[in-house]
Structures are given as C-alpha cells and as structure tokens.
DORODO-50166 format. One line per field, with one value per residue (C-alpha): residue number from 0; residue in three letters; y, x, z. Coordinates in steps of 0.05 Angstrom, whole numbers, padded with zeros to 5 digits. Layout:
# residues N
num <- c(NUM ...)
residu <- c(Ala ...)
py <- c(Y ...)
px <- c(X ...)
pz <- c(Z ...)
END
This chain:
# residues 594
num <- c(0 1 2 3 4 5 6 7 8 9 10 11 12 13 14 15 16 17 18 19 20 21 22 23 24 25 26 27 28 29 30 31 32 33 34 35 36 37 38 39 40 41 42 43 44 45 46 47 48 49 50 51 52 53 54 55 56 57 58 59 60 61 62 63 64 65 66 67 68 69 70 71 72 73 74 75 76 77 78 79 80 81 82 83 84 85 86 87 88 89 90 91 92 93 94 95 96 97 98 99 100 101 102 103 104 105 106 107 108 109 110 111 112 113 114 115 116 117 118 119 120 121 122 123 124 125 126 127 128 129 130 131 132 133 134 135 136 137 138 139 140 141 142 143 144 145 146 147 148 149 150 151 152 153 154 155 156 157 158 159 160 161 162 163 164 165 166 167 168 169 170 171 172 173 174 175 176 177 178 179 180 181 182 183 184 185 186 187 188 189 190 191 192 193 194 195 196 197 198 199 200 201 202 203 204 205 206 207 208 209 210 211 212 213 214 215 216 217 218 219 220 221 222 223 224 225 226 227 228 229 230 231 232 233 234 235 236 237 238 239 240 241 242 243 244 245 246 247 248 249 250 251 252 253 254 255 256 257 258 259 260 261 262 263 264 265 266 267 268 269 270 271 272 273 274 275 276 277 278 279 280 281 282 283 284 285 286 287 288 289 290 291 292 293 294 295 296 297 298 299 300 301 302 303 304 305 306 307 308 309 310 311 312 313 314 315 316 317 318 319 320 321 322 323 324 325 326 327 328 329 330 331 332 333 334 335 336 337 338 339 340 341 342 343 344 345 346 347 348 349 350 351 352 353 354 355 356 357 358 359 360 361 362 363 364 365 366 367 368 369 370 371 372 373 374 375 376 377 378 379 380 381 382 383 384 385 386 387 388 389 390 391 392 393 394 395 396 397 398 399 400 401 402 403 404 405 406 407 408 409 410 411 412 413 414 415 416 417 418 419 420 421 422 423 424 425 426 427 428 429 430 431 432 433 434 435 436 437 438 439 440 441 442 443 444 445 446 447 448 449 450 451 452 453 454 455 456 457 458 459 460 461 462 463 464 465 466 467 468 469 470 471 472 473 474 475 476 477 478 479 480 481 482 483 484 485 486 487 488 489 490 491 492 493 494 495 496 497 498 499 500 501 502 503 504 505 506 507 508 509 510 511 512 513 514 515 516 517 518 519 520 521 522 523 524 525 526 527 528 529 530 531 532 533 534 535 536 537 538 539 540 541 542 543 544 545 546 547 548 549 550 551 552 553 554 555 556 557 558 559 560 561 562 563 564 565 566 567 568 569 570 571 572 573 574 575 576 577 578 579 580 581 582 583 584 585 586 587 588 589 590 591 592 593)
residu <- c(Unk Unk Unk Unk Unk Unk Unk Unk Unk Unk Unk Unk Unk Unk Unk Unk Unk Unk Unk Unk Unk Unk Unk Unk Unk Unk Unk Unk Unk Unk Unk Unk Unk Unk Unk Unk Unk Unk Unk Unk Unk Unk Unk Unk Unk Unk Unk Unk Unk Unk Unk Unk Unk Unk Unk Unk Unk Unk Unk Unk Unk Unk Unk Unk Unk Unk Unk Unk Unk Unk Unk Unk Unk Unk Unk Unk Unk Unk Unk Unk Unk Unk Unk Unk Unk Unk Unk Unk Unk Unk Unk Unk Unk Unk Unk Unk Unk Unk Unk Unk Unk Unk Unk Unk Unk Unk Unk Unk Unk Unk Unk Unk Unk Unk Unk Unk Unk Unk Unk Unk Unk Unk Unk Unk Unk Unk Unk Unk Unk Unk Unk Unk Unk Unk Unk Unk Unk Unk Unk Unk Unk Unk Unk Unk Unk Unk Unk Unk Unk Unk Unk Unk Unk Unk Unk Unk Unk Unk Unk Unk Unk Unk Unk Unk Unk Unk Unk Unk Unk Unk Unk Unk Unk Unk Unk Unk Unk Unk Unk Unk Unk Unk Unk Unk Unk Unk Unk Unk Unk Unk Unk Unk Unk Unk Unk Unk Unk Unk Unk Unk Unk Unk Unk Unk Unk Unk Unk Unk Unk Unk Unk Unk Unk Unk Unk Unk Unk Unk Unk Unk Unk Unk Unk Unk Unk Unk Unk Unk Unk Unk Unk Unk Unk Unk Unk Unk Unk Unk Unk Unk Unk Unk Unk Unk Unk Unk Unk Unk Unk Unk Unk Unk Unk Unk Unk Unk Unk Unk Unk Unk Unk Unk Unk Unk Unk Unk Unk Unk Unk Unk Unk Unk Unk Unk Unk Unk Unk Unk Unk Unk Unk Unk Unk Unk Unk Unk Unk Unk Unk Unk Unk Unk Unk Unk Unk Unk Unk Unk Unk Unk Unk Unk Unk Unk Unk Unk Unk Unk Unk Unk Unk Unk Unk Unk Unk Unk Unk Unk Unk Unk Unk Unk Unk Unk Unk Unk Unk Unk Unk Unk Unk Unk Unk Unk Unk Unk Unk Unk Unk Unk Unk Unk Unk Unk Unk Unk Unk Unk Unk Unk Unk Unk Unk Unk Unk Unk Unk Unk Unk Unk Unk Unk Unk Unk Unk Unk Unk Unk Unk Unk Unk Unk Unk Unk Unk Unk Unk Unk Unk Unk Unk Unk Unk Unk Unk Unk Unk Unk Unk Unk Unk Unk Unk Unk Unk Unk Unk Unk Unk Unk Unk Unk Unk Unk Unk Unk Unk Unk Unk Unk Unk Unk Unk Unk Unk Unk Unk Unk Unk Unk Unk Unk Unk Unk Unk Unk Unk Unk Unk Unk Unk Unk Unk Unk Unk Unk Unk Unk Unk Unk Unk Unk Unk Unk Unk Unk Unk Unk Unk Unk Unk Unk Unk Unk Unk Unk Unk Unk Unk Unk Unk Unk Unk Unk Unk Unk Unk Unk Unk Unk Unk Unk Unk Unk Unk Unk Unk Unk Unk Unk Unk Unk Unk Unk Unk Unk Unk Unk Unk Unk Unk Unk Unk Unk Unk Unk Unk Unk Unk Unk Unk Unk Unk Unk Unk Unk Unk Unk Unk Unk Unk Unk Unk Unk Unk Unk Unk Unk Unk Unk Unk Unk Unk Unk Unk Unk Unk Unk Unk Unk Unk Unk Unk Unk Unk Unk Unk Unk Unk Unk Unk Unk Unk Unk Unk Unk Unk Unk Unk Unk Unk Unk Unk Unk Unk Unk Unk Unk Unk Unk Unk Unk Unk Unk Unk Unk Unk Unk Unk Unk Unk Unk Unk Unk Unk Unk Unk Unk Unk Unk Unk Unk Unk Unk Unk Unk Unk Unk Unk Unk Unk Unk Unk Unk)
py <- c(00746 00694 00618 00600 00571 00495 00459 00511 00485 00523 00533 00484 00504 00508 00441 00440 00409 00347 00334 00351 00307 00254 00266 00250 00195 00140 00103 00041 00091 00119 00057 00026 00097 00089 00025 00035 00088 00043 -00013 00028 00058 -00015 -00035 00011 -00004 -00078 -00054 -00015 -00071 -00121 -00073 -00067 -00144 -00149 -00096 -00150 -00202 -00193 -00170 -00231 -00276 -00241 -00238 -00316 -00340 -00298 -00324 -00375 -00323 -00288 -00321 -00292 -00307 -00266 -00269 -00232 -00165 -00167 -00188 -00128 -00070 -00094 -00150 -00131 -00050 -00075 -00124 -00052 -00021 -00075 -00073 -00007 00055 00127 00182 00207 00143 00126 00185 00172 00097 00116 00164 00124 00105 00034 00025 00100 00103 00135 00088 00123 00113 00042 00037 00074 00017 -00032 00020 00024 -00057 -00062 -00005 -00026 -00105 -00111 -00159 -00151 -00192 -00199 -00225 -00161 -00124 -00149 -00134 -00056 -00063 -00084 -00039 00015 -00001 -00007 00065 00081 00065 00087 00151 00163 00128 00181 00242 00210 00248 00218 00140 00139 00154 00115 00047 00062 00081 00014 -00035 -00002 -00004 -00062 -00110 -00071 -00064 -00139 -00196 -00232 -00189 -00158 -00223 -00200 -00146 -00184 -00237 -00205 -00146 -00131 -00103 -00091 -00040 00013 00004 00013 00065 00109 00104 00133 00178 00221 00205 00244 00298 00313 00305 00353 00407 00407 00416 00481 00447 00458 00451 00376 00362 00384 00333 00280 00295 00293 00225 00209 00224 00195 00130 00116 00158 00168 00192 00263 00264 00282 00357 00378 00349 00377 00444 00434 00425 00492 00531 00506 00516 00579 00569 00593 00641 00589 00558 00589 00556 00492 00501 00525 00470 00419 00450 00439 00369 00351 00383 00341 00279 00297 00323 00259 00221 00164 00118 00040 00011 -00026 00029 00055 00110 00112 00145 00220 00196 00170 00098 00126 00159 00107 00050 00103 00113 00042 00026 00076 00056 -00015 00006 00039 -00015 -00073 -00086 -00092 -00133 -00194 -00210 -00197 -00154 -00139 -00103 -00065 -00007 00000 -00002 00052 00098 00078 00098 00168 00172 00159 00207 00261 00252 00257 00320 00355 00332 00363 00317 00372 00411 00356 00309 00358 00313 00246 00281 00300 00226 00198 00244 00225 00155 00166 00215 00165 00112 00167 00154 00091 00085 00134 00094 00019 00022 -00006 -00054 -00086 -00115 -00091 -00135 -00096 -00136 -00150 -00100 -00042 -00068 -00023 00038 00010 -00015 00056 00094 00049 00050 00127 00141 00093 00125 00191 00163 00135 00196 00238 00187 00163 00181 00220 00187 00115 00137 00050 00039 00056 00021 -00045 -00046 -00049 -00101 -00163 -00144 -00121 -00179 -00226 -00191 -00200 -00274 -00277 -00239 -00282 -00352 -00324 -00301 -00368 -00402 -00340 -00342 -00407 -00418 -00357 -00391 -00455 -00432 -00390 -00439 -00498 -00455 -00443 -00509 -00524 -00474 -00501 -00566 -00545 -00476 -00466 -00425 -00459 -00532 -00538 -00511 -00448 -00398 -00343 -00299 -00293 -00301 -00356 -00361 -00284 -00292 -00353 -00309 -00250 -00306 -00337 -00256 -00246 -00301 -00296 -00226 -00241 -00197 -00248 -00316 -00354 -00356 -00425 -00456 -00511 -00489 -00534 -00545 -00575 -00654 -00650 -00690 -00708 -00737 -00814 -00870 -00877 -00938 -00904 -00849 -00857 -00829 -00841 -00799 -00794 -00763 -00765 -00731 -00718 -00684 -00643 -00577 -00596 -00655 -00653 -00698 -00700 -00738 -00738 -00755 -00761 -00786 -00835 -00796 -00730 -00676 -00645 -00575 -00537 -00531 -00603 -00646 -00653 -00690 -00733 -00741 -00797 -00827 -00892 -00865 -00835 -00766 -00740 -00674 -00642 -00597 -00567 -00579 -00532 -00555 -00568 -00586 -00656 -00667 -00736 -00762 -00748 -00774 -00837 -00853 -00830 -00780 -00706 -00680 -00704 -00647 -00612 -00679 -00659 -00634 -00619 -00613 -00574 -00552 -00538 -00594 -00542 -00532 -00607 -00650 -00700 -00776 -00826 -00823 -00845 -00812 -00802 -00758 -00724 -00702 -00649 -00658 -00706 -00657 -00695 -00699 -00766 -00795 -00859 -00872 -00902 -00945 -00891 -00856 -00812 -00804 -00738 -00751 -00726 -00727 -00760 -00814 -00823 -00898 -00896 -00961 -00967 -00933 -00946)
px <- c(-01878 -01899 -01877 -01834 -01880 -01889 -01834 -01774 -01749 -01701 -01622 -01574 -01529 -01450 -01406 -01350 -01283 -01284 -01361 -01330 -01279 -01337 -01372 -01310 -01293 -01335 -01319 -01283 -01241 -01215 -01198 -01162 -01128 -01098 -01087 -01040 -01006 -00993 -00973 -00924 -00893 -00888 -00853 -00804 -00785 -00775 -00729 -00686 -00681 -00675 -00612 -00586 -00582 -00550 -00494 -00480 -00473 -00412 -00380 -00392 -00365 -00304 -00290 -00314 -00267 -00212 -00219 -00168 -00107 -00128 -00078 -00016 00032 00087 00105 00139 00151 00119 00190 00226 00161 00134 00175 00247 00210 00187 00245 00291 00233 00234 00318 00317 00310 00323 00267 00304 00329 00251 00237 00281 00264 00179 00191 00245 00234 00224 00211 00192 00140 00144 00094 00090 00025 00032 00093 00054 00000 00068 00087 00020 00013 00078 00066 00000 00011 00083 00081 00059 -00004 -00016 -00081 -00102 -00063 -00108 -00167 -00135 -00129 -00205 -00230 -00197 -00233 -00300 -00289 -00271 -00338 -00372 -00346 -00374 -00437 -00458 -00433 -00475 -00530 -00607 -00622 -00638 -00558 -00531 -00565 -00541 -00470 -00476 -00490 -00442 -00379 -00397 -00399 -00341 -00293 -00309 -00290 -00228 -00191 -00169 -00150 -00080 -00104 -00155 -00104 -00037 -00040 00034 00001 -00070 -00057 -00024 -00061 -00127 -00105 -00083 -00156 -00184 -00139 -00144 -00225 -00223 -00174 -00223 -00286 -00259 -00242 -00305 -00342 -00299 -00248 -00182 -00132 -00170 -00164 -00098 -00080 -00101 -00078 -00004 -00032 -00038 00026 00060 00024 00042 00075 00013 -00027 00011 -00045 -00081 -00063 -00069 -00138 -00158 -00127 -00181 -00235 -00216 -00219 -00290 -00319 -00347 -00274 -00224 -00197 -00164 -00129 -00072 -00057 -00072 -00022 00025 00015 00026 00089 00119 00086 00122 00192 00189 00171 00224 00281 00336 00290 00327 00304 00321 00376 00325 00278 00265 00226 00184 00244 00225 00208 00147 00160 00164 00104 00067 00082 00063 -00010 -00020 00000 -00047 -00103 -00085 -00084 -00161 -00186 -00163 -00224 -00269 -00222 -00232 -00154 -00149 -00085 -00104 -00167 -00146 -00124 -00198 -00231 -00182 -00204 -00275 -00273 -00240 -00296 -00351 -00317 -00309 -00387 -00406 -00360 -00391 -00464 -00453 -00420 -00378 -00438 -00480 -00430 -00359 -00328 -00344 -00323 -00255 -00242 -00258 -00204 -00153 -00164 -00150 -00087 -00060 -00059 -00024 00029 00038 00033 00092 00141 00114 00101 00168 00181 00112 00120 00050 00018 -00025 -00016 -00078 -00061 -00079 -00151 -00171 -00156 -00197 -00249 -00262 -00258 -00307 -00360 -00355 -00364 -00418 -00459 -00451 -00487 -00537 -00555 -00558 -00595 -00649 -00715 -00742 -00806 -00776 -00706 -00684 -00707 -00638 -00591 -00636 -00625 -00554 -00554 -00554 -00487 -00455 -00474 -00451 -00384 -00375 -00400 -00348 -00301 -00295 -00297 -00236 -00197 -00213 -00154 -00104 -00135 -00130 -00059 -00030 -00065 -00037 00041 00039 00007 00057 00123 00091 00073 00150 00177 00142 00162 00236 00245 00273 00246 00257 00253 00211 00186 00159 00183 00156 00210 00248 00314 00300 00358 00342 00272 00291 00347 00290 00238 00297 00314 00234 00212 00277 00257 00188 00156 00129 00124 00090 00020 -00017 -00033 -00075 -00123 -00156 -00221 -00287 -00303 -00373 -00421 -00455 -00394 -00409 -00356 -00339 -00335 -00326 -00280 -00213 -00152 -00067 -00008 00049 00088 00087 00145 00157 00219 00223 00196 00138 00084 00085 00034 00018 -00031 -00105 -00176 -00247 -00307 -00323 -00371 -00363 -00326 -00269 -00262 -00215 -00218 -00267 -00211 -00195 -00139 -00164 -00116 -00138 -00107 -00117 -00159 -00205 -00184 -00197 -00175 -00184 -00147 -00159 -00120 -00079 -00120 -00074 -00090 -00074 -00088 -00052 -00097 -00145 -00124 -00097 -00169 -00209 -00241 -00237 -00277 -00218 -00169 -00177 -00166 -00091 -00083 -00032 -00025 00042 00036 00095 00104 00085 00018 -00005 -00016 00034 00032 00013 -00045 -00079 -00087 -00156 -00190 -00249 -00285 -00346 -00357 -00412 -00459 -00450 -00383 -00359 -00290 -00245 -00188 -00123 -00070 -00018 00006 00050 00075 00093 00136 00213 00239 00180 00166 00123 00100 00076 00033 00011 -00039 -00098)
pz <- c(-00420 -00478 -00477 -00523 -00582 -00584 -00625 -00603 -00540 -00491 -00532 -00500 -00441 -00472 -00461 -00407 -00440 -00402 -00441 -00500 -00483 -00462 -00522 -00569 -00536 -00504 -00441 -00478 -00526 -00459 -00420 -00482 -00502 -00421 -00431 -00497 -00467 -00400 -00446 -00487 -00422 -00393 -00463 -00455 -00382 -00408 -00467 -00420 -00373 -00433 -00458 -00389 -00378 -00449 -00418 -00362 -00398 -00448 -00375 -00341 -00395 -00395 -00323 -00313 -00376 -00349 -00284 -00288 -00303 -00238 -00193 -00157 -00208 -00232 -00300 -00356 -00343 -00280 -00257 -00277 -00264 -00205 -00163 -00163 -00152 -00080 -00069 -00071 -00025 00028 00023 00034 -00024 00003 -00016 -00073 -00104 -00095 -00139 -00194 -00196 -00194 -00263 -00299 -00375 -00396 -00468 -00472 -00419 -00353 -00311 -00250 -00225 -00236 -00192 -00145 -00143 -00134 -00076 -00037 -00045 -00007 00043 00067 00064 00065 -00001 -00064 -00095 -00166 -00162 -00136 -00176 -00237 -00195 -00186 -00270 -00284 -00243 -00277 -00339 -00296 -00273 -00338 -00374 -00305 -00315 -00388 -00369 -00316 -00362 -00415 -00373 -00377 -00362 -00436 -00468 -00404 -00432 -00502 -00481 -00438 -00495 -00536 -00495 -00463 -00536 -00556 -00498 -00454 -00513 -00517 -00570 -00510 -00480 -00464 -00418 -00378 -00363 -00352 -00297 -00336 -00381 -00368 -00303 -00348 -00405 -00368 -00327 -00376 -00408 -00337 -00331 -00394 -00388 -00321 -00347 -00409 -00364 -00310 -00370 -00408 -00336 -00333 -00268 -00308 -00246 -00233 -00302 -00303 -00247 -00278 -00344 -00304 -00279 -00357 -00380 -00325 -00338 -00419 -00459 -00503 -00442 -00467 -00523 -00471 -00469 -00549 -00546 -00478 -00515 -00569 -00519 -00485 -00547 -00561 -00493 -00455 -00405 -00456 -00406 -00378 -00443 -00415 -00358 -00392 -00431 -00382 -00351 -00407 -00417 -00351 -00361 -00423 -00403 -00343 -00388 -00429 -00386 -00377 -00431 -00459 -00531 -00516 -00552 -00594 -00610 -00684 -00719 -00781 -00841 -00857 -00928 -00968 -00950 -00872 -00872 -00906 -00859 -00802 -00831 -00846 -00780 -00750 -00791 -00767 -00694 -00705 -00745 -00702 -00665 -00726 -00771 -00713 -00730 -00801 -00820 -00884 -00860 -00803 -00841 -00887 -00816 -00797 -00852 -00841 -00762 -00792 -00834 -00796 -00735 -00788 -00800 -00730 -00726 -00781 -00759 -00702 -00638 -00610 -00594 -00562 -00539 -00518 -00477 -00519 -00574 -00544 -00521 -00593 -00603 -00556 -00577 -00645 -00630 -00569 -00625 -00672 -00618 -00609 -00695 -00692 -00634 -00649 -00738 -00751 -00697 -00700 -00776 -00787 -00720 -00667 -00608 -00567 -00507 -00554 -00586 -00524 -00557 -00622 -00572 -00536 -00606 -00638 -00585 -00578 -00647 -00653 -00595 -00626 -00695 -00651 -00620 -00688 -00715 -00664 -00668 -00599 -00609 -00620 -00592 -00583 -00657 -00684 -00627 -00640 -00707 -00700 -00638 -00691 -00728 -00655 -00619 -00675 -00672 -00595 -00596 -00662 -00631 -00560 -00617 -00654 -00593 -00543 -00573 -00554 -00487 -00469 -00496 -00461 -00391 -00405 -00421 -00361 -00318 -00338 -00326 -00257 -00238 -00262 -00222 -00158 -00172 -00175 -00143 -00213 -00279 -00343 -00327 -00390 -00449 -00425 -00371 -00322 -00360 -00418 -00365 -00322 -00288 -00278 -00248 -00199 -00168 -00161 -00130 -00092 -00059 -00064 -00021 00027 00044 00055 -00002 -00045 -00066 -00125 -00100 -00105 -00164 -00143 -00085 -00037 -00038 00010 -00018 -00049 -00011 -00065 -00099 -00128 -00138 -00214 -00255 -00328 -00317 -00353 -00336 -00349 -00298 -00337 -00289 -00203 -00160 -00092 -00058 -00001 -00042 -00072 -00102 -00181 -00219 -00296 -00334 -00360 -00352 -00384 -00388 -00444 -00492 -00460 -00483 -00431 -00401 -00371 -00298 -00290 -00265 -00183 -00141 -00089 -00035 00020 00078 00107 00162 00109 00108 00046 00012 -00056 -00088 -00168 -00218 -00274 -00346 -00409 -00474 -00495 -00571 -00565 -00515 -00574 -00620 -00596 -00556 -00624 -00567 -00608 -00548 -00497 -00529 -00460 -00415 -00386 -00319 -00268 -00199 -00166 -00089 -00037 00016 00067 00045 00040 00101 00126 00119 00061 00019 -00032 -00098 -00138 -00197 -00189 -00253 -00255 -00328 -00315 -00283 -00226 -00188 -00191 -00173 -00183 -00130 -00160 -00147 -00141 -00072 -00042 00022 00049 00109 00110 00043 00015 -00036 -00094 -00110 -00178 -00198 -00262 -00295 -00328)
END
C-alpha cells in the first residue's frame, strides 16, 4: 500500500449537525440568540400581567366609588318588588298564591328569579337585606364576564376578552345599576342567564341550556331573545338534531309567558306606520350606541349603525366559525335591545336610561374582541389590542368624568330622604323621598319593621377613634340643624379645611362624654355649593354632612359633640360647643356655631 503523496492529506471526517450548528454559530451568537428569545418570552409574561392589572383596575374604581350606595336601604321600587313581596311571605302566602305572585307582570316583565332571590333572603334569614342583595346583583355580572372569559379558551383570548369587558362594562354610565339593587339584580341577571343558555347550546347540552334560557325569560321580558338566537346557533352547529326540542321548548316557554299576560295602563307601542317604525330604529340604534356616545343623544343612533356594521363585518369575516357562542351573544344583545326599542321607543322621548348601557356595554366589547382576533397577528398577537388601549382607556376615564355627577347626585337624594325618614319614622319630610308615595312606603316600613322583616339599615355606622387623631385649630365648620326626640339624633351642617378641597365621606361625628368616652360615627356627604360660595372656597362644594341614627343604637347620657375630618391626610378633630343628651325624651342644646 502507497502513502498518500506529500501535500494531499487524509479527506475530512463528515460534520455531525450540532458542529454544523457550532460552526454557524459561535459561542456568543448562541448565548445572545437564548438570551433574546428568554427576553421576548419574559416581555410577554410582563404584558399579560401589565393587561391583567389594567382588567382590575376599571373594577375596583367602580366598586370603591359605588361603595357608598351599598347600604341596606330600600328605595324606589324596591318597595313594591322586594319589601311588601316578603312582608306577604312572613304574614302568611299559601303555595299557590306564592306562585302566582313569583310570575306576575310588572311593567311587562315576569321577574321571577329575582323574587326568588327576595324569597331565599327571607327563608334563610328571616329578613330581607339590601345590601346583600346588591352584592347577589354584582356578582351576577362577575359570573357573567367569568363565564365568557373561560369559554374564551387559551390564557391569550382570556386577557383580551378581560381588558375589553372590563373598560367597557365597569364605568359609571352604568351608574344606575351599580347603585340601585332595584334595578341592577334583574338587569344583570338576565345577562347570565341567556350567557349560560347560549354557552350550554353551542357545547351541544340543549336541556341545560334550555333551563336557563327559562331562567332568562322569566327574569326580563327580553331574556325571550334568548330562544330565536339560541335557534340560530342550533342550525349552525354539528347538534341540529336537537333544534327540535329547542323549539319545543321555547314554545311552551313563551305560551307560559304569555298566557294571563297583561300591558300596563300606561304602556304604548311604536304606530304600524313609517313614523312608527322610524322612532323604533332610532331608538334601537340609540339603545346600541349609548355606551360610545358618553351621553350624547344625538349620536347614539350613528354608533348604533356603526356597532351593526362592524358586527356585520365580523360575521362575514368569519366570527361564527371561530367564535359560535360570542357570536350568538353579540346577537342576543343586539335583538334583547330590539325589544326593549320595541316596548320602551315611545315612552322614553328618545332617552336610554343608564340601567340599559349594559346591553351597549356587552355588545360593544364582544364585537370588539372578535375584530381583535381577525385582526391580530399570531406572531405579535397583543400588537393590535395595544393599539387600541389609548382610545379605550380615554373613554373609560371619560366615561367615569361625565357620569360622577349622576352618581353622586343619585347617592345624595337617596341618602337625604333616608336620613329624614330616620329622623321622623316618616318618608317625605323633605325634598326627596324613598318612594314616589311616601305616605305609601312609611305604612310598608311601619308593617315591615312591626313584623320583624326589615328595617332601614344604618346610615351612619360607628366607627374605632383613630389613635393617631390630633386636636384641630384650623378646621371650620357651621350645624345648621341639631334634633333629638325619642326616635332618633338628626344633625346638619358642614366642614373643611381652609385650603383644602372637600370629599365625600371625610367628615366624622365625635360624640364625648364627660368621663371621656368617646365615639365616632360617619357621616352621610351632601353637596353644599353655598358654603362655597359664600366662604370664596370652590373646593368646599362637598363640605355638608349629616348624621341620623335611632336612639337605640347610640349610648345613653350627655355628650359632647365634635367633627372629625380625614381630608388632611391626617385625622384631626375640633370638639364644639354643642351637646346632646340622650336620656328619656332627650334634648338637644344647640350653642352657636362657628
């Protein structure tokens, strides 16, 4: 055998992939490609956490400037639904009397399953509390939107759907709803209802979506939308054996709805002419465009066509195939407020009313997500979302500016006709009233409270002193008004802090004894624009306060009466020349203020 000659050495041995992968990169290409990659994947954790926390927030907001309408107060409606329901329960209703009075119509709605919630509050506590009763309401909407976010299906949808509903559905348009459990129980309910009939049928379980689509319709009248739509859904899907007994079922449904159905006195229809159906679409329009148009009439109905629009869009791109059951709700929103357009367009005069912005709300935010899915981008699938989050967070900051006013008005004339009322045992010893019959809602309270169902919950709640409390020397402050009688202790007046500007809920009563017992209570807030004016303080528009509590819930003897203010950032209180002493009949000795 020859050597190879000198000058031709040996052909090379073939490269393994990982040298070719060596070769084509070096050491520091590879630990900075890893690193990238780690980087990017650490970006993205941080955006869906960012995204999360900006889903919390618009919640919290809500709930905390809400808070002080969450009291056990009835008012309105409340009267006539809920408390003179129970009074009959604890007086004594037979089963089938029971019946006919959980289905009856008021104002065209059978609300059934709210009565129920009236019912079970009485059977399992023997009284009825409508602070918890708003609780039962907002966590229907919570279940609501926790629903939707776990059919949304990967992490990735669920933070998407998040941002969207929560911008859209927690902001004060819908102050009425997250302050009045009158309205808000109902209203939300129906929402979770017809969301977990439509769920249940495009997962192929038609009887449980047939259950709760009775829960629906037995709820508001437009929770029957619920079945044409579900219908639709059927049709599409791989069950449509069982379209059948859907509609079987809807039928039985409706005839039940229907059978004994009565109009109110008051109630009128859209004419069967041109003029008719116009006000019925521009009503519509209005209902679907509220949320957008922040307030303004004149636009609701172009946002109306623009949600029809852009829902058509996502229709023809291609939402019932990807999204079935978001689809279908879109739907049912936009049919539900067909409804409501057809039994509310001519007794409205053209104004949607802040308990239905939730139907705008929901139908807004579900056609949004399903743009956002067409349109994002797998590889950057946030890029699309973020570039809307400037315009949608501008309209829920906007949106909870334009609406504070509302929200704080509707507190405050609530809060004063029940501070009235416990000073009295009377509605309508003032300018506003728990109900629009006041000598009608203080029999109710009078039969209420004598029966042991309810009674006006506190107003003014008692509360640990702050240690950390110091004596004042600049606070300012005026009572215009101190009673005592046997019922109740009633004071009215303001104070501030020179230079600082008042807020609700900053002003405390100071009761003291001469043994230095000291107690402090809260205080209702009210506006008092002629404090502010006539101290050249703009920022004391918020000073008022007052303080109503029964007799039997403050301690005995004489004290001493102060003001503690928080608006300082650090409590700080002022004692005053005024007393009361709550022994027998009681006496208030008003000195003068300052």
């Amino acid at each position: 055998m020859n050597p190879a000659p000198l000058g031709h050495p040996h052909p090379p041995l073939a490269e393994s992939a990982s040298e070719r992968l060596l070769s084509r990169f070096s050491w520091g290409a590879l630990r900075r490609h890893l690193g990238q990659r780690l980087l990017r994947r650490r970006r993205g954790r941080l955006s869906w956490l960012a995204l999360g926390a900006l889903a919390l927030i618009p919640l919290v907001y809500v709930l905390l400037r809400t808070a002080d309408a969450r009291r056990d107060i009835v008012y309105g409606e409340e009267f006539d639904t809920a408390l003179a329901f129970v009074v009959r329960l604890k007086e004594g209703m037979p089963p089938a009397e029971f019946l006919r009075e959980l289905v009856a119509v008021k104002d065209e709605h059978r609300t059934a399953t709210g009565r129920l919630v009236y019912a079970a509050s009485y059977w399992l506590t023997g009284t009825i509390n409508f602070a918890i009763i708003d609780w039962i309401a907002i966590g229907s909407i919570l279940a609501t939107c926790g629903l939707l976010l776990f059919e949304a299906g990967s992490a990735l949808r669920r933070v998407r759907l998040a941002v969207l509903l929560s911008l859209l559905l927690f902001q004060l348009e819908h102050y009425e709803n997250y302050l009045w459990p009158g309205t808000s129980l109902e209203n939300f309910q129906v929402l979770l209802f017809a969301s977990a009939a439509l769920q249940a049928v495009a997962r192929g379980r038609v009887l449980l979506g047939a259950v709760f689509g009775v829960l629906a319709s037995f709820t508001l009248a437009h929770g029957l939308m619920v079945w044409p739509v579900g219908a639709a859904l059927l049709w599409r899907s791989s069950h449509r054996r069982r379209l059948p007994a859907w509609v079987a079922t809807a039928a039985v449904t409706c005839g039940a709805f229907f059978h004994g159905f009565a109009f109110s006195s008051g109630q009128a229809f859209p004419d069967p002419s041109w003029e008719g159906a116009l006000r019925f679409c521009d009503y519509w329009l209005s209902l679907l465009g509220a949320v957008p148009a922040l307030g303004h009439e004149a636009l609701e109905p172009f946002f109306g066509a623009a949600f029809l629009g852009a829902f058509g869009f996502a229709v023809a791109r291609g939402a019932v195939r990807r999204d079935p059951f978001l689809t279908a709700l879109a739907a049912y929103a936009a049919a539900a407020a067909a409804m409501l357009a057809f039994g509310r367009a001519e007794l409205s005069g053209g104004e949607v009313i802040s308990r239905y912005f939730v139907l705008s709300a929901l139908a807004w935010a579900l056609v949004l997500f399903l743009l956002v899915e067409r349109h994002s981008h797998p590889r950057r699938p946030l890029q699309f979302l973020v570039s809307l989050l400037p315009g949608l967070i501008a309209f829920n900051v906007v949106a909870n500016r334009e609406f504070l006013d509302e929200t704080e008005a509707w507190i405050e004339a609530r809060d004063r006709a029940a501070t009235r009322f416990k000073q009295h045992g009377e509605d309508g010893r003032g300018p506003f009233t728990l109900h629009p019959d006041p000598q009608h809602a203080t029999q109710l309270l009078q039969r209420a409270e004598a029966l042991g169902v309810y009674r006006l919950g506190p107003i003014c709640r008692r509360l640990p002193f702050p240690a950390r409390a110091e004596v004042s020397t600049r606070l300012a402050y005026f009572v215009d008004e101190l009673t005592v009688n046997a019922r109740s202790v009633f004071i009215r007046g303001w104070a501030a802090l020179p230079g600082l500007p008042s807020e609700r809920g900053q002003i405390h009563l100071v009761l003291r004894s001469a043994t230095g017992a000291v107690h402090l209570f809260t205080t209702v807030g009210t506006t008092r624009p002629d404090v502010a004016k006539a101290t050249g303080q703009p920022g004391w528009e918020q000073s008022g306060f007052r303080f109503a509590r029964r007799r039997d819930r403050l301690p005995v003897g004489e004290y001493q009466i102060g003001l503690l203010t928080t608006g300082g950032g650090r409590p700080e209180y002022l004692l005053t020349a005024h007393r009361v002493r709550l022994v027998g009949d009681g006496e208030a000795l008003l000195a003068t203020g300052k």
